[in-house]
PDB file of N, CA, C, O and CB in Angstrom:
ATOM      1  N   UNK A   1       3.347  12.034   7.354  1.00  0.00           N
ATOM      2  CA  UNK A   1       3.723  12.961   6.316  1.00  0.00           C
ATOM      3  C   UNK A   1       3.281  12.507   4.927  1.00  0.00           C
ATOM      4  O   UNK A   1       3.405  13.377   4.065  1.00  0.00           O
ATOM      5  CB  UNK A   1       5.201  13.161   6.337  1.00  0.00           C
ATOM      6  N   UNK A   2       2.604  10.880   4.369  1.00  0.00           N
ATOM      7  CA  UNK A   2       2.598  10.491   3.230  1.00  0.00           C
ATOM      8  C   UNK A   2       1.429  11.244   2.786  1.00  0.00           C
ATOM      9  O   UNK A   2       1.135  11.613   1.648  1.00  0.00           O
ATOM     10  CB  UNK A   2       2.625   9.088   3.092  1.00  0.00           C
ATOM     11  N   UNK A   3       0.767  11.418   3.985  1.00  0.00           N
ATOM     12  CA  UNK A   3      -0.902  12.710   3.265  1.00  0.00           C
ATOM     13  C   UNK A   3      -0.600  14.072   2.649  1.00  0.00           C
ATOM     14  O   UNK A   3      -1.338  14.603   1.819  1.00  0.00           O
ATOM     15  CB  UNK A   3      -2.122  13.433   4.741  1.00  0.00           C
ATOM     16  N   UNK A   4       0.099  14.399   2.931  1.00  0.00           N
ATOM     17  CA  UNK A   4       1.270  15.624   2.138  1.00  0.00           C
ATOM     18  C   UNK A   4       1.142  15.780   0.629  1.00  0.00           C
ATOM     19  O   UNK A   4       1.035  16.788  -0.071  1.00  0.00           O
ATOM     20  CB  UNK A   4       3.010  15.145   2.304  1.00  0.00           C
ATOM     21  N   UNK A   5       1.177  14.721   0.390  1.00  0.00           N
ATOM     22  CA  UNK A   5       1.181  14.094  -1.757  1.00  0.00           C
ATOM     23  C   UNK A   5      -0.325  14.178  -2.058  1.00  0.00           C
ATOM     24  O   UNK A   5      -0.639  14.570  -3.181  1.00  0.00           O
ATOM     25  CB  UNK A   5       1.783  11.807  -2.264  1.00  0.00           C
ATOM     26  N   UNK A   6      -1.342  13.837  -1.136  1.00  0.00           N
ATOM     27  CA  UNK A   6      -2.814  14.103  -1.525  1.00  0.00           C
ATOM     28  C   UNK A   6      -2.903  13.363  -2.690  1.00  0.00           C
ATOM     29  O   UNK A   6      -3.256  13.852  -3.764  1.00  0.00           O
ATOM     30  CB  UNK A   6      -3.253  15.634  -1.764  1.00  0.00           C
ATOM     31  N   UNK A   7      -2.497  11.819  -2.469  1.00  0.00           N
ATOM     32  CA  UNK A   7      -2.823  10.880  -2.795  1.00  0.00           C
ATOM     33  C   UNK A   7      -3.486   9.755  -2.253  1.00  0.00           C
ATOM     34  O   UNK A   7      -3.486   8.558  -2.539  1.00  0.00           O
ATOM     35  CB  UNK A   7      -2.139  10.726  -3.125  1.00  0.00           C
ATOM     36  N   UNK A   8      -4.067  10.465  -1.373  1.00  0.00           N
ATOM     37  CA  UNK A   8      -5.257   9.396  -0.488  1.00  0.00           C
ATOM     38  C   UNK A   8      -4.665   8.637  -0.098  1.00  0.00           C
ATOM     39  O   UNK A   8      -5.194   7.540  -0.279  1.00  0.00           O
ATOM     40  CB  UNK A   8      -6.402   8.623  -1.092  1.00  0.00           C
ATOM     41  N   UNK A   9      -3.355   8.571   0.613  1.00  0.00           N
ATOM     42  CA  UNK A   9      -3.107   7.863   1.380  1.00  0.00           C
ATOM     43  C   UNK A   9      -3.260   8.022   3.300  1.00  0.00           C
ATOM     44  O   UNK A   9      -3.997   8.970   3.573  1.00  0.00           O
ATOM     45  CB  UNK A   9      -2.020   7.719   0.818  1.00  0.00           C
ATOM     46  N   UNK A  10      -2.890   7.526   4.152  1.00  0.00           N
ATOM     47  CA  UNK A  10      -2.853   8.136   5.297  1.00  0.00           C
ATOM     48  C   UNK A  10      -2.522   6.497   6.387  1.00  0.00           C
ATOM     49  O   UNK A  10      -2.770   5.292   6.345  1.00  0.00           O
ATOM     50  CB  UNK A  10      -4.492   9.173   5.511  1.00  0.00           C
ATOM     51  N   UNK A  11      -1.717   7.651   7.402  1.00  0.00           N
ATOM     52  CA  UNK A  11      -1.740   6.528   8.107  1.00  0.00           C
ATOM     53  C   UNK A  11      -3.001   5.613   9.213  1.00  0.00           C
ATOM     54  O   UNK A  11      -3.889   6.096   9.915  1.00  0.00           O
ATOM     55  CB  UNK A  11      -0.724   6.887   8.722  1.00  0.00           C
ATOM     56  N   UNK A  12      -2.754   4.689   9.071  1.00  0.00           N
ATOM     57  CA  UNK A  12      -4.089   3.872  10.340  1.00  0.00           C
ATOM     58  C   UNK A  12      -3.307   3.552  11.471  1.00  0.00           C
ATOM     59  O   UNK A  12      -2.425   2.701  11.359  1.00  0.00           O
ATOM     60  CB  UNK A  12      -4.968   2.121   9.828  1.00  0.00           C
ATOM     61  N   UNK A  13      -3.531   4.172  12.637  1.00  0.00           N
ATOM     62  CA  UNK A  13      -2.764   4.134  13.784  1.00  0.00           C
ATOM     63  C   UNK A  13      -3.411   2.990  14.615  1.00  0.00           C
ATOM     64  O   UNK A  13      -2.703   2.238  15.284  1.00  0.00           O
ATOM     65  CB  UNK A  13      -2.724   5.536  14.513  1.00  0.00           C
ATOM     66  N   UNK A  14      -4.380   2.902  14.580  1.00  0.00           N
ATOM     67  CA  UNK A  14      -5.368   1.709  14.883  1.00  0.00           C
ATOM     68  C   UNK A  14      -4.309  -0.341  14.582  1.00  0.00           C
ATOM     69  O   UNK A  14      -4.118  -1.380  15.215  1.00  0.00           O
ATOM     70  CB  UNK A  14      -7.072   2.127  13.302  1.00  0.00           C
ATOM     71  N   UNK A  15      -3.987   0.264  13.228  1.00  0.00           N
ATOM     72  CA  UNK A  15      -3.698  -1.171  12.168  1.00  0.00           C
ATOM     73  C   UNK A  15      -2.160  -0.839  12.421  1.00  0.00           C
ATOM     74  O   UNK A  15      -1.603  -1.933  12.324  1.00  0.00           O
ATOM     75  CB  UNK A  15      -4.360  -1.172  10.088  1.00  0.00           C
ATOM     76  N   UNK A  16      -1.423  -0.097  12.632  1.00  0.00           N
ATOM     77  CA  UNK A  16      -0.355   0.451  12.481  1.00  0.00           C
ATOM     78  C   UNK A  16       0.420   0.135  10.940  1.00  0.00           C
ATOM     79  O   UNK A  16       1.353  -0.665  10.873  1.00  0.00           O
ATOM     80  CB  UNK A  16       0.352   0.042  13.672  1.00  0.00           C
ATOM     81  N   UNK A  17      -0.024   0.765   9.910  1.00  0.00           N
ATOM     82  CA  UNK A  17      -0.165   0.359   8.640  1.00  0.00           C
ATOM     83  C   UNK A  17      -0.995   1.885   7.623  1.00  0.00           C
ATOM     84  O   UNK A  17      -1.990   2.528   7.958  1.00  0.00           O
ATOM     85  CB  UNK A  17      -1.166  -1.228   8.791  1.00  0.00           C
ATOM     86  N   UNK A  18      -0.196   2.047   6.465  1.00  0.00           N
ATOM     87  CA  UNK A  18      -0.691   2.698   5.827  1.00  0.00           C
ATOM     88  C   UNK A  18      -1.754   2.269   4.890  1.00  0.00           C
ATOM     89  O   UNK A  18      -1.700   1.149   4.382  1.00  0.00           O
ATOM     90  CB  UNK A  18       0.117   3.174   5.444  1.00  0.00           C
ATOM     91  N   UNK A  19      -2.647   3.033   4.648  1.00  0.00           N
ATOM     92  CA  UNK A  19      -4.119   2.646   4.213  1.00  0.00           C
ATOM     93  C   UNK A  19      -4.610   4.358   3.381  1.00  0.00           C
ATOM     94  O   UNK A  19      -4.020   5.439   3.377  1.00  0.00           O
ATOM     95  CB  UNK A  19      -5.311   2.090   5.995  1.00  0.00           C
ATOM     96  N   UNK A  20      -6.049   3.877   2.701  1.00  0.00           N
ATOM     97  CA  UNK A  20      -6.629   4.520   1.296  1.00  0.00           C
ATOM     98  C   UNK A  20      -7.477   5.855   2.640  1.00  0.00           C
ATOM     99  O   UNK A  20      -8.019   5.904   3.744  1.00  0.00           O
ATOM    100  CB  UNK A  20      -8.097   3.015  -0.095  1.00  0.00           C
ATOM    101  N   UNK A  21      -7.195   6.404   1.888  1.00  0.00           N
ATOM    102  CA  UNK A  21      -7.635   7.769   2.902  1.00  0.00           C
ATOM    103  C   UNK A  21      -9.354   7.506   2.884  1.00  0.00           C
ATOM    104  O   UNK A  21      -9.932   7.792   3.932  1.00  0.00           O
ATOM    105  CB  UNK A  21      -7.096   9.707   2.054  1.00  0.00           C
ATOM    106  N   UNK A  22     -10.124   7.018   1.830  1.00  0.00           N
ATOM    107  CA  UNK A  22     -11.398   6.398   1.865  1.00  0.00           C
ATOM    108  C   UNK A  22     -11.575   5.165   1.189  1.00  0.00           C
ATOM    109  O   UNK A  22     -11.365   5.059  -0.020  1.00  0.00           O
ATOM    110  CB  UNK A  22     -12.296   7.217   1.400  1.00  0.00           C
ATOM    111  N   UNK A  23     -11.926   4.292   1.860  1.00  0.00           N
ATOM    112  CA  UNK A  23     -12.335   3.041   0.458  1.00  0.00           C
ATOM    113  C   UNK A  23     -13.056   3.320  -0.636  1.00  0.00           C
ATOM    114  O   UNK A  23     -13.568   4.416  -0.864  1.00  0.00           O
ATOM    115  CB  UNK A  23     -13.204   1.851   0.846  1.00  0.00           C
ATOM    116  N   UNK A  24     -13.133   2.109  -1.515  1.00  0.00           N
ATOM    117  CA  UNK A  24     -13.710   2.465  -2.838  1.00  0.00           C
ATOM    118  C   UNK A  24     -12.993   2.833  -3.716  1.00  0.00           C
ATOM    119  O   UNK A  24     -11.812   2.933  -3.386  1.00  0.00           O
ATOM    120  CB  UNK A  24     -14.528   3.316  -2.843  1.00  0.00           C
ATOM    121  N   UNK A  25     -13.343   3.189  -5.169  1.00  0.00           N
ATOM    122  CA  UNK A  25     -12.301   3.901  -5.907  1.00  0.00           C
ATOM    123  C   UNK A  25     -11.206   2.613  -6.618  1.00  0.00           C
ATOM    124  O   UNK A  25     -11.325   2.193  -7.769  1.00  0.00           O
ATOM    125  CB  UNK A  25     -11.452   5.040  -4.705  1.00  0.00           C
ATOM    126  N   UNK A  26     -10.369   2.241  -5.822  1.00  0.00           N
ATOM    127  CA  UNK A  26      -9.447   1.384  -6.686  1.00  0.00           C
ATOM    128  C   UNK A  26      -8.992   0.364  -6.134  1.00  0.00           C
ATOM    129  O   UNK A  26      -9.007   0.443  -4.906  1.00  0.00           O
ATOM    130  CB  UNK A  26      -8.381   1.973  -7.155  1.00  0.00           C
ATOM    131  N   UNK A  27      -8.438  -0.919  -6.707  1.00  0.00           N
ATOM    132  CA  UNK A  27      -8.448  -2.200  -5.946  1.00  0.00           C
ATOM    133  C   UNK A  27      -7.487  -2.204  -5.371  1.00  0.00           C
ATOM    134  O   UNK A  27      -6.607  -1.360  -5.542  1.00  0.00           O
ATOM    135  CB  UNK A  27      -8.547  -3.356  -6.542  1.00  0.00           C
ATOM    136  N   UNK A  28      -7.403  -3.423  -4.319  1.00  0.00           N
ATOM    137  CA  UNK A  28      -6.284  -3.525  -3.195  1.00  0.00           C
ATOM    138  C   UNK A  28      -4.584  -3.414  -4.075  1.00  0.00           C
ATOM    139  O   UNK A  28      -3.517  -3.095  -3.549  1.00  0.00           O
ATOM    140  CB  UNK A  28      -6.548  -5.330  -2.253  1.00  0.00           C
ATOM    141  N   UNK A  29      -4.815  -3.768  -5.428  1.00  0.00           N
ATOM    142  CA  UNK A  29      -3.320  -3.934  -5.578  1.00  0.00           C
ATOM    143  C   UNK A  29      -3.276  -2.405  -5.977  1.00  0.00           C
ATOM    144  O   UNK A  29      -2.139  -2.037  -5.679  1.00  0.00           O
ATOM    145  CB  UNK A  29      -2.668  -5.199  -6.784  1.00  0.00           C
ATOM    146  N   UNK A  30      -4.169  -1.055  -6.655  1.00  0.00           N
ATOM    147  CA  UNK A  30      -3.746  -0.311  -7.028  1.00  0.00           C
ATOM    148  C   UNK A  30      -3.635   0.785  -5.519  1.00  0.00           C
ATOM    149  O   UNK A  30      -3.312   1.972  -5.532  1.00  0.00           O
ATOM    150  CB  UNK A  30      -4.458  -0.086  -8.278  1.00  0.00           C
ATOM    151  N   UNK A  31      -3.922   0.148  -4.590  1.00  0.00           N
ATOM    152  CA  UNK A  31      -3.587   1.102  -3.411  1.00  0.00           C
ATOM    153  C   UNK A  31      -2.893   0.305  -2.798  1.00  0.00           C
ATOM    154  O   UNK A  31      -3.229   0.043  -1.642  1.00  0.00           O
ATOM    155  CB  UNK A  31      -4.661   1.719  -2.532  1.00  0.00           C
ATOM    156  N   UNK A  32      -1.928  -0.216  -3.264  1.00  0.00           N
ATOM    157  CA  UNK A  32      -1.155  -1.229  -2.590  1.00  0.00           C
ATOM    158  C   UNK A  32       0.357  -0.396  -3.438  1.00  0.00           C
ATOM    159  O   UNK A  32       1.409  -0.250  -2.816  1.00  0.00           O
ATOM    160  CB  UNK A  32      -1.708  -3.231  -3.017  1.00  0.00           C
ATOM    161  N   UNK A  33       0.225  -0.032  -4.586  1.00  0.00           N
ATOM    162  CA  UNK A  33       1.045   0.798  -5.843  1.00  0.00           C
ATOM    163  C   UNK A  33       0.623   2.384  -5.582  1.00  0.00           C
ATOM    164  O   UNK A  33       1.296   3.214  -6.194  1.00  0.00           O
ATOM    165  CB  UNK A  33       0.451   0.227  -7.661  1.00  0.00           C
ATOM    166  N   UNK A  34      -0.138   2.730  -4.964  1.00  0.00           N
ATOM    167  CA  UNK A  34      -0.414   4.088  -4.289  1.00  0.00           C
ATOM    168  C   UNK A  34       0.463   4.562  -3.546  1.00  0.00           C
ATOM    169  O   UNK A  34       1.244   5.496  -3.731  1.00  0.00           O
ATOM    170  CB  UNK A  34      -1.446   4.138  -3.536  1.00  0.00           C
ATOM    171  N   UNK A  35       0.247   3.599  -2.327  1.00  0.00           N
ATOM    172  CA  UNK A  35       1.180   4.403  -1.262  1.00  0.00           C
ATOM    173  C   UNK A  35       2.655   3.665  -1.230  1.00  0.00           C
ATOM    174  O   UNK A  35       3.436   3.947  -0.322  1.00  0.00           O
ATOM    175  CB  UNK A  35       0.440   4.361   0.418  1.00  0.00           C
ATOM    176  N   UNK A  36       3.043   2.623  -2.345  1.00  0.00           N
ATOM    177  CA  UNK A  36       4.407   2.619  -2.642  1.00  0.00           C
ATOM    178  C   UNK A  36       4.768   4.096  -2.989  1.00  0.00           C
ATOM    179  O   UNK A  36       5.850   4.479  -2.545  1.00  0.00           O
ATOM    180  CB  UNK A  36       4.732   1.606  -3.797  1.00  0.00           C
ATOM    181  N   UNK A  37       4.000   5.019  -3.743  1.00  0.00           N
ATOM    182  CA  UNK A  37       4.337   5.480  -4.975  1.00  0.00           C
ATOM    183  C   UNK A  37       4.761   7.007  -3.461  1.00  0.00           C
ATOM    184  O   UNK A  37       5.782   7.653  -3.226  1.00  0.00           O
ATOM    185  CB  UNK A  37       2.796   5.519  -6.680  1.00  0.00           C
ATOM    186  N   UNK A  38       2.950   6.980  -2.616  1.00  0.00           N
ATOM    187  CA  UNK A  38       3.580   7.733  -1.686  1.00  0.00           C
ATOM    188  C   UNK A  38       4.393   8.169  -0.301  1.00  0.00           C
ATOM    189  O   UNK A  38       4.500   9.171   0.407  1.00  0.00           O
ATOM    190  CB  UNK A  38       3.127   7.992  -1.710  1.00  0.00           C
ATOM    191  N   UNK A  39       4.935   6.718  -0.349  1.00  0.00           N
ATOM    192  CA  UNK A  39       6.112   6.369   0.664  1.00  0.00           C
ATOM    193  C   UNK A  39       7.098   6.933  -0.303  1.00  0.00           C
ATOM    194  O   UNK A  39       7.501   8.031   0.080  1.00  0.00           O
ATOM    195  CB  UNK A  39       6.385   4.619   1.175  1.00  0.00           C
ATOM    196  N   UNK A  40       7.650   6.513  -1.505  1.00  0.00           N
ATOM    197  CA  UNK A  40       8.439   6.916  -1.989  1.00  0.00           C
ATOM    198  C   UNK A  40       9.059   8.807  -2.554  1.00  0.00           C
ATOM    199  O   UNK A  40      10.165   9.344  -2.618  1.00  0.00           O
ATOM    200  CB  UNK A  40       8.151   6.037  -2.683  1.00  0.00           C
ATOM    201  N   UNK A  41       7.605   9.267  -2.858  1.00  0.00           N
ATOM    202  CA  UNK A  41       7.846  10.766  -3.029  1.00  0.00           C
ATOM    203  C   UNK A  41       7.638  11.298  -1.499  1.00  0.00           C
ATOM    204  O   UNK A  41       7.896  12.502  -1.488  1.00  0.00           O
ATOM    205  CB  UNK A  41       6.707  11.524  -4.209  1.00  0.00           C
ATOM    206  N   UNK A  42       7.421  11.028  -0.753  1.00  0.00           N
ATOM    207  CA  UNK A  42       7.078  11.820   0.206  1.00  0.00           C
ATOM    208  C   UNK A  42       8.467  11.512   1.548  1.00  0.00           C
ATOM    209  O   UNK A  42       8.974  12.449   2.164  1.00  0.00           O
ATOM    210  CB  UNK A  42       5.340  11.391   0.604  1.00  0.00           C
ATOM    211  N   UNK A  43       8.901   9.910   1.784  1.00  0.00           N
ATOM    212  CA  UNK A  43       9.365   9.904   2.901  1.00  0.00           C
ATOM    213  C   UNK A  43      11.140   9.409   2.328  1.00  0.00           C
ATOM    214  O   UNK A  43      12.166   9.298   2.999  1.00  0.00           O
ATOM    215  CB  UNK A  43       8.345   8.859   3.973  1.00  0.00           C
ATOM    216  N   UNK A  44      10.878   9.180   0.690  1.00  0.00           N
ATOM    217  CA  UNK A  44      12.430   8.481   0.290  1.00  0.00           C
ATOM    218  C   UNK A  44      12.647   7.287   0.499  1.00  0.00           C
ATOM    219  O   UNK A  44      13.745   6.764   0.308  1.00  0.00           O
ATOM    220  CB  UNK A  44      13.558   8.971   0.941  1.00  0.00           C
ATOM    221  N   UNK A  45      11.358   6.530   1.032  1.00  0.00           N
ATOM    222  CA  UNK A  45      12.072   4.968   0.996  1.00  0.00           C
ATOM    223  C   UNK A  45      11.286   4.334   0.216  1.00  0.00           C
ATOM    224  O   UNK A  45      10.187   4.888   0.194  1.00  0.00           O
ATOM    225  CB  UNK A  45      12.207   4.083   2.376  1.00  0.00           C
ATOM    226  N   UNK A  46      11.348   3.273  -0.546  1.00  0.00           N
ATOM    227  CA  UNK A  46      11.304   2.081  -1.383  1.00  0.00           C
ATOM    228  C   UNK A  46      10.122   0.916  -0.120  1.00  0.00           C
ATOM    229  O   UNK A  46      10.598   0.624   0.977  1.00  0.00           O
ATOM    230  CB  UNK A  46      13.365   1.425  -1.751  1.00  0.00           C
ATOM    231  N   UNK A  47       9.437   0.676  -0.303  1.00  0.00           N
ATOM    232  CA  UNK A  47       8.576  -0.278   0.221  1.00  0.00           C
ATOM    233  C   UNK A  47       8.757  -1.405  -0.597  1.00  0.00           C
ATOM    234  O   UNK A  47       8.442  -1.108  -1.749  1.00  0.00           O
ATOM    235  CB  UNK A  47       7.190   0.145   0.295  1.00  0.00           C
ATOM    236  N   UNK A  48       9.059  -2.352  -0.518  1.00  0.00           N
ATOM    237  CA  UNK A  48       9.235  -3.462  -1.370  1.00  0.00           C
ATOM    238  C   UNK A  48       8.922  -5.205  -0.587  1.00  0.00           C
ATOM    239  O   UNK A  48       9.343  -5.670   0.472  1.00  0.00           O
ATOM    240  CB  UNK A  48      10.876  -3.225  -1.896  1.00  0.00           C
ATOM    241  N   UNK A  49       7.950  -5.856  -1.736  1.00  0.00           N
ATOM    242  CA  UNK A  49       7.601  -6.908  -0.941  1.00  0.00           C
ATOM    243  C   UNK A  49       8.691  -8.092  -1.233  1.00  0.00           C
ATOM    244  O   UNK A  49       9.198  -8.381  -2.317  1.00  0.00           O
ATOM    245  CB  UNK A  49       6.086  -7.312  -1.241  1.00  0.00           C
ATOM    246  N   UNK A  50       8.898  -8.673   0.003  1.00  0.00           N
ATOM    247  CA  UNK A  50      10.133  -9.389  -0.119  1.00  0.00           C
ATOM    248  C   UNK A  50       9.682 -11.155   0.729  1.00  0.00           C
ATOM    249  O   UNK A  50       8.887 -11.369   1.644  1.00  0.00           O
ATOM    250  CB  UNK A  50      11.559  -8.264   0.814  1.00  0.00           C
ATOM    251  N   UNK A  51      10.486 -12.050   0.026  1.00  0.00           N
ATOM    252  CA  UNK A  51       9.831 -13.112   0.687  1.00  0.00           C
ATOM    253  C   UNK A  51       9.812 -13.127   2.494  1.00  0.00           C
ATOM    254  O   UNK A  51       9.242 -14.127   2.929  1.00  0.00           O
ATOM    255  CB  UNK A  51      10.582 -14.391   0.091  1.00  0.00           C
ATOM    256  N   UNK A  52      10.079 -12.652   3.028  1.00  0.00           N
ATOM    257  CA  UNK A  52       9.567 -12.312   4.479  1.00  0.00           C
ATOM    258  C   UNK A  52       8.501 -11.457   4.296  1.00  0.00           C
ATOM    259  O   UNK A  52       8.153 -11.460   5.477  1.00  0.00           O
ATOM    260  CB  UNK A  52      10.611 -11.625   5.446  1.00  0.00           C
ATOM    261  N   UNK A  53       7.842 -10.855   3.856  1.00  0.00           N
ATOM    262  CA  UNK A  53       6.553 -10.178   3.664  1.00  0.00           C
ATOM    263  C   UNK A  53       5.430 -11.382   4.350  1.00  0.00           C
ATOM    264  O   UNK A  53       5.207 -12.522   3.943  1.00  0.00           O
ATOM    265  CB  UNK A  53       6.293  -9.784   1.838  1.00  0.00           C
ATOM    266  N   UNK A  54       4.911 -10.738   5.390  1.00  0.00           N
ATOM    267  CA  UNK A  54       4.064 -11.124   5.959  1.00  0.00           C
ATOM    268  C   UNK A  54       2.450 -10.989   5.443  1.00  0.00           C
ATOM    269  O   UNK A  54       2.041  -9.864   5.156  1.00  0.00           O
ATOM    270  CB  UNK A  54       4.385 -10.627   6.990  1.00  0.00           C
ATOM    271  N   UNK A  55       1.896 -11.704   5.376  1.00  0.00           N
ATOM    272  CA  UNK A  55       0.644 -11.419   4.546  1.00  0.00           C
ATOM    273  C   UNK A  55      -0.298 -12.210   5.554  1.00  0.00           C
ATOM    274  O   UNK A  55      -0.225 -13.426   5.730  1.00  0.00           O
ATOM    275  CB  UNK A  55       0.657 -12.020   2.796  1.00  0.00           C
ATOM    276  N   UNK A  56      -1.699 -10.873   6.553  1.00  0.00           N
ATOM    277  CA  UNK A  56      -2.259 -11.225   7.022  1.00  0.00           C
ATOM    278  C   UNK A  56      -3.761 -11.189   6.689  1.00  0.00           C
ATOM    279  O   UNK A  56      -4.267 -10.073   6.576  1.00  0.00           O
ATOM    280  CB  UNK A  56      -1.823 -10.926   7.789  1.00  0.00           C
ATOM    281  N   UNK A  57      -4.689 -12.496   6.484  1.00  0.00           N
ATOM    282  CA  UNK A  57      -5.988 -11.942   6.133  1.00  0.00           C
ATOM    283  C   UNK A  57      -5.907 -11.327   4.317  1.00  0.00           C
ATOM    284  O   UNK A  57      -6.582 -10.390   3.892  1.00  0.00           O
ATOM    285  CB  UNK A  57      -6.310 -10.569   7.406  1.00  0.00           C
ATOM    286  N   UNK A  58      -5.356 -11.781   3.862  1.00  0.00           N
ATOM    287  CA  UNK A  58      -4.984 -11.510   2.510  1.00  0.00           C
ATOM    288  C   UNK A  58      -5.241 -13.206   1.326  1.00  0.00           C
ATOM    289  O   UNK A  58      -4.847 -14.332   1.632  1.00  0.00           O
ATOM    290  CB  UNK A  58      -3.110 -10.898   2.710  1.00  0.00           C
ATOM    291  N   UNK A  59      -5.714 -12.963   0.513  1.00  0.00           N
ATOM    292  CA  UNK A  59      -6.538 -14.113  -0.250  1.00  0.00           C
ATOM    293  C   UNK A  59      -5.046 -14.281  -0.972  1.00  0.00           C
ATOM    294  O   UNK A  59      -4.141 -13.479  -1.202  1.00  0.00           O
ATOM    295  CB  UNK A  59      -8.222 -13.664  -1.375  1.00  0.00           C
ATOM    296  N   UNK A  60      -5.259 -16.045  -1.279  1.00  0.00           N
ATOM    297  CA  UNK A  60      -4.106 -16.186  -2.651  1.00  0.00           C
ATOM    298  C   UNK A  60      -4.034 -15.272  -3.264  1.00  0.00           C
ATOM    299  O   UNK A  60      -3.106 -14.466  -3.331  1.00  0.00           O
ATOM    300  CB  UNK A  60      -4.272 -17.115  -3.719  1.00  0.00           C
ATOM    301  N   UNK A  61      -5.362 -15.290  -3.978  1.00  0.00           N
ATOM    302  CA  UNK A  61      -5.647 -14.429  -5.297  1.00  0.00           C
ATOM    303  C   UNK A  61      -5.391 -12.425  -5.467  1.00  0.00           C
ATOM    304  O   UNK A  61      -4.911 -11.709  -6.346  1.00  0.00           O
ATOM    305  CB  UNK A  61      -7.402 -14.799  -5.492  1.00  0.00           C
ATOM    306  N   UNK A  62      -5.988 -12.181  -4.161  1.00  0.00           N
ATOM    307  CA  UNK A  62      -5.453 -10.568  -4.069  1.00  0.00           C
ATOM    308  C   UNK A  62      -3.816 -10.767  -3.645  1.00  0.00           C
ATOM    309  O   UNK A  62      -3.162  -9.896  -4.219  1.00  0.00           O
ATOM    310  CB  UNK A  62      -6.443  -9.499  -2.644  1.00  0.00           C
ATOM    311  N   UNK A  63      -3.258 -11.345  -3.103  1.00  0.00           N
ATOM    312  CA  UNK A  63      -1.449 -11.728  -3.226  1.00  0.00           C
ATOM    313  C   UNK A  63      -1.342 -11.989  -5.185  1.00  0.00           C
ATOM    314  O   UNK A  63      -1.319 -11.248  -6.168  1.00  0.00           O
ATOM    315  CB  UNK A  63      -0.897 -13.863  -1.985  1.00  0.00           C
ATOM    316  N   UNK A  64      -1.317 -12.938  -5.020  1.00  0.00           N
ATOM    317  CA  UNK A  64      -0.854 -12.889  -6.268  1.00  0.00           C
ATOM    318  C   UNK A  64      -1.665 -11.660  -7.110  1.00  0.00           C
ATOM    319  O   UNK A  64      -1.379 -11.912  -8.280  1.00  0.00           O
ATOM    320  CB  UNK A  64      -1.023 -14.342  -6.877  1.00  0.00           C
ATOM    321  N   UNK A  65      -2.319 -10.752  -7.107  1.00  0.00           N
ATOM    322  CA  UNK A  65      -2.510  -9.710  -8.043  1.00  0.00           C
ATOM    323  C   UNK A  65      -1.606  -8.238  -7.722  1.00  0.00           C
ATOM    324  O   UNK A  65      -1.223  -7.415  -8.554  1.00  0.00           O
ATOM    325  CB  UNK A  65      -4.104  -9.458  -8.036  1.00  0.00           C
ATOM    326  N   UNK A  66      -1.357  -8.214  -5.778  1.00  0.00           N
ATOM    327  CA  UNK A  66      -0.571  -6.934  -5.127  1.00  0.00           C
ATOM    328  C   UNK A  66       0.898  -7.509  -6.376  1.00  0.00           C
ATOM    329  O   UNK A  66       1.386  -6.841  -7.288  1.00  0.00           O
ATOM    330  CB  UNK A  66      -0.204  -7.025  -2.721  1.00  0.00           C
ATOM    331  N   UNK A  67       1.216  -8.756  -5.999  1.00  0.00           N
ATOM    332  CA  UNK A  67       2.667  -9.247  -5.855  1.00  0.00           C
ATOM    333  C   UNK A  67       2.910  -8.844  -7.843  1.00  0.00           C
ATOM    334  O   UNK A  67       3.951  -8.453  -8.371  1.00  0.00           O
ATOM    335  CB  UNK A  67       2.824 -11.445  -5.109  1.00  0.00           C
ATOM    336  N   UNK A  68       1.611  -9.111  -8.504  1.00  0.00           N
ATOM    337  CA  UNK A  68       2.154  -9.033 -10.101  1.00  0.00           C
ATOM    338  C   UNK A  68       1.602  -7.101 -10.657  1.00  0.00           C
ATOM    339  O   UNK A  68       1.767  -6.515 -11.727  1.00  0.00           O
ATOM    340  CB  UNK A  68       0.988 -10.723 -11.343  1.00  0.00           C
ATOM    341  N   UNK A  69       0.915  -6.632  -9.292  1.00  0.00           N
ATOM    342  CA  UNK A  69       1.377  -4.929  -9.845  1.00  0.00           C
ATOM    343  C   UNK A  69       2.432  -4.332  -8.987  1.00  0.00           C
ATOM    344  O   UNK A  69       2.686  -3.128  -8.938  1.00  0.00           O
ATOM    345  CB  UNK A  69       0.027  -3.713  -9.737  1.00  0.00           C
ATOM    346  N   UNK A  70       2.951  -5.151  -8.401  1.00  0.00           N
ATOM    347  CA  UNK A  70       4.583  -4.495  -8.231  1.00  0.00           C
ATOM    348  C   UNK A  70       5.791  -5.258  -8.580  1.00  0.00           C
ATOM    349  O   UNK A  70       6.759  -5.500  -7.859  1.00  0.00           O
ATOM    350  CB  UNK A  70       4.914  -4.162  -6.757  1.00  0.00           C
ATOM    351  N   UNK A  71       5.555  -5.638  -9.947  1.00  0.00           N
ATOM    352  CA  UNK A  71       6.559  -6.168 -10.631  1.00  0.00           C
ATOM    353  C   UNK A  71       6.935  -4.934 -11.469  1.00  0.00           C
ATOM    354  O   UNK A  71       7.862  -4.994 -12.276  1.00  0.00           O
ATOM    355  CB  UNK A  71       6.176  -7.478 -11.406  1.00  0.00           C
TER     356      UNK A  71
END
């Protein structure tokens, strides 16, 4: 339902994980603040990274940039 907002989001059933309806366009942390934005208008819940946040295949450096645009 988050494709609804036509904010390029969509789900990957493959990854089981929401993902950029096309790559390109904007960096991992601002589609990382995307589909917070369209989990939140679309399904009512809050996605929030929490120290159990699992981070797979993910660089220090893109962590620490997701983790300081969702401050």
């Amino acid at each position: 339902m988050v494709y609804r907002a036509a904010m390029g989001i969509r789900w990957l059933s493959e990854a089981q994980a929401f993902g950029p309806e096309k790559a390109g366009g904007m960096s991992p942390a601002q589609w990382f603040a995307q589909t917070v934005g369209a989990v939140r208008s679309e399904l009512g819940h809050e996605l929030r990274l929490t120290p159990q946040t699992k981070w797979t295949n993910v660089s220090d450096d893109l962590r620490s940039e997701i983790e300081r645009a969702n401050q």
